[in-house]
C-alpha positions in Angstrom: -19.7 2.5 -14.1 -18.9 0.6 -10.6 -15.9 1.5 -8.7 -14.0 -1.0 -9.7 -14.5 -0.4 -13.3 -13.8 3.2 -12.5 -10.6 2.7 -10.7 -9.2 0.7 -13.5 -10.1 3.5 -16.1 -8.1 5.8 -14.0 -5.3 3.9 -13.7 -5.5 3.7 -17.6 -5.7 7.6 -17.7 -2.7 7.9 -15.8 -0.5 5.2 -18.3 -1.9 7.0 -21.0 -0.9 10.5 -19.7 2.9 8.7 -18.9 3.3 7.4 -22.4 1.8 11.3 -23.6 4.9 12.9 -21.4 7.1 10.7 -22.5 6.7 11.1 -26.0 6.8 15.0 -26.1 10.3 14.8 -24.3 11.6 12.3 -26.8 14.1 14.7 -27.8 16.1 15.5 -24.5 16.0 11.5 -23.3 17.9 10.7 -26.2 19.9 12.9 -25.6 20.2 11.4 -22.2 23.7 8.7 -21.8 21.9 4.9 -22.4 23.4 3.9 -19.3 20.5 6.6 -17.8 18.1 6.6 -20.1 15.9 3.9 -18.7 16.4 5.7 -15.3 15.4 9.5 -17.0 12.0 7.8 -18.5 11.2 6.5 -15.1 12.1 10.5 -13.6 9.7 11.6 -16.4 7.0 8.5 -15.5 7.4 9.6 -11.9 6.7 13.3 -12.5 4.0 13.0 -14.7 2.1 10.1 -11.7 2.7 12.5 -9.1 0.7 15.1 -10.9 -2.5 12.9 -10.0 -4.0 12.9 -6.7 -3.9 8.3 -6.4 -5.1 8.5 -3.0 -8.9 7.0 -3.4 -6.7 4.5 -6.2 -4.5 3.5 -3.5 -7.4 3.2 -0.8 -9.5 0.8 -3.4 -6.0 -1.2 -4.1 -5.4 -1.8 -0.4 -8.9 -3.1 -0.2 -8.1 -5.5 -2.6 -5.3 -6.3 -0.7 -3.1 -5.2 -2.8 0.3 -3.0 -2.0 -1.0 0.5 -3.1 1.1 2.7 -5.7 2.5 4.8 -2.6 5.9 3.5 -3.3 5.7 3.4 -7.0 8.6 5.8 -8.0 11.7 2.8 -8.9 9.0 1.4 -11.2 6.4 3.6 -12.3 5.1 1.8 -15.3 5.4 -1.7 -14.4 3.5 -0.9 -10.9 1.3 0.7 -12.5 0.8 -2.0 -14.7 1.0 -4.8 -12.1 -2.0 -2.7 -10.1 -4.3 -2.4 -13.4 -3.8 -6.1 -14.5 -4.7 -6.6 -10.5 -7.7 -4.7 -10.8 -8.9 -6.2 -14.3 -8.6 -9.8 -12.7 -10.7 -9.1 -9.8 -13.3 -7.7 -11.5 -13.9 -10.1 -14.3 -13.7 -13.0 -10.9 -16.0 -11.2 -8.6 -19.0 -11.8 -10.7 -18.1 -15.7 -10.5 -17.1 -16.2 -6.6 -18.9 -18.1 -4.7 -21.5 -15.6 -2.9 -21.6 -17.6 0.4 -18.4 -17.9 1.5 -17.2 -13.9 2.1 -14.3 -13.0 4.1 -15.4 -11.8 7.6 -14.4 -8.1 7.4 -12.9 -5.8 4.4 -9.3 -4.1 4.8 -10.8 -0.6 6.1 -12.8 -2.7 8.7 -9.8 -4.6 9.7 -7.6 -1.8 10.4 -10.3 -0.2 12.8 -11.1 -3.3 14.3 -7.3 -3.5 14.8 -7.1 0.0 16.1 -9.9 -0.5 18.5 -8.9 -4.0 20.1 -5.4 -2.2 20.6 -6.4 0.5 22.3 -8.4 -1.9 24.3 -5.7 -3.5 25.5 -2.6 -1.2 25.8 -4.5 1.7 26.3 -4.7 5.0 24.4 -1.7 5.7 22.5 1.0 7.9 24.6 1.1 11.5 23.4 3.9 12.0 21.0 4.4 8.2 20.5 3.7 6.2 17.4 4.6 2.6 18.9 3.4 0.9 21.9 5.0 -2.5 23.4 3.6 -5.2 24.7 6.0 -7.6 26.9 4.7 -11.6 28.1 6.0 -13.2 30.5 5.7 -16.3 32.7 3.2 -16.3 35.0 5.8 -16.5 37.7 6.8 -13.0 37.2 3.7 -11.5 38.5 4.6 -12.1 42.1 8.5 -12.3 41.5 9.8 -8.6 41.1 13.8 -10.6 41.3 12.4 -12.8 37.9 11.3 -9.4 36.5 14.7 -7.8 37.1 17.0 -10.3 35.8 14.9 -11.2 32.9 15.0 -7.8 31.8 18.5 -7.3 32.2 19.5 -10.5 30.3 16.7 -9.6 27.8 
């Protein structure tokens, strides 16, 4: 089985296990008021996703491009869904795209080319920082420390 074709019969798993949850606490969410009762299936969708370790699912998504299941929990079924119909789709057109015409890098190579072209530019990242800015300017301002000064005060 590929990885794709292995990805997408996880994803599957998980539905099924949802729909399995669900079904054995059919009792207390009717109990549940309507006006919540969409709300408490998602809860009990929720739960029974977060009992699965997604992360090598959400690394393949994101390679497709694709927003991973990381923020899953106001939709659970319907993301899942949305990610597995994703997943079908690319599979059955992979085996028909045109072969000579590739993108030039995949997501995980983006993101460290990305990484390492910052660094090269800003420098390392500042101990205990996250963000790093970058600020243009005219080329006048290299020699004009009164441009600088005002420009940053009006800024």
């Amino acid at each position: 089985m590929g990885r794709s074709a292995a990805r997408l019969a996880f994803l599957s798993k998980i539905r099924a296990r949802l729909q399995k949850l669900e079904r054995g606490l059919a009792e207390p969410l009717a109990a549940v008021h309507p006006s919540y009762r969409r709300s408490a299936r998602n809860l009990v969708h929720y739960v029974a996703f977060r009992r699965h370790d997604v992360r090598e699912a959400q690394r393949f998504l994101t390679a497709l491009g694709l927003a991973s299941l990381g923020h899953c929990e106001s939709a659970v079924v319907t993301n899942l869904d949305a990610s597995s119909v994703c997943c079908a789709r690319w599979r059955a057109c992979r085996s028909g795209r045109n072969r000579s015409f590739r993108p030039p890098v995949a997501v995980e190579q983006a993101r460290a080319i990305l990484q390492d072209h910052t660094e090269a530019l800003l420098g390392p990242k500042p101990h205990g920082r996250t963000a790093r800015i970058m600020v243009t300017q005219p080329a006048e301002a290299a020699g004009d420390y009164e441009f600088v000064r005002i420009s940053s005060a009006t800024g």
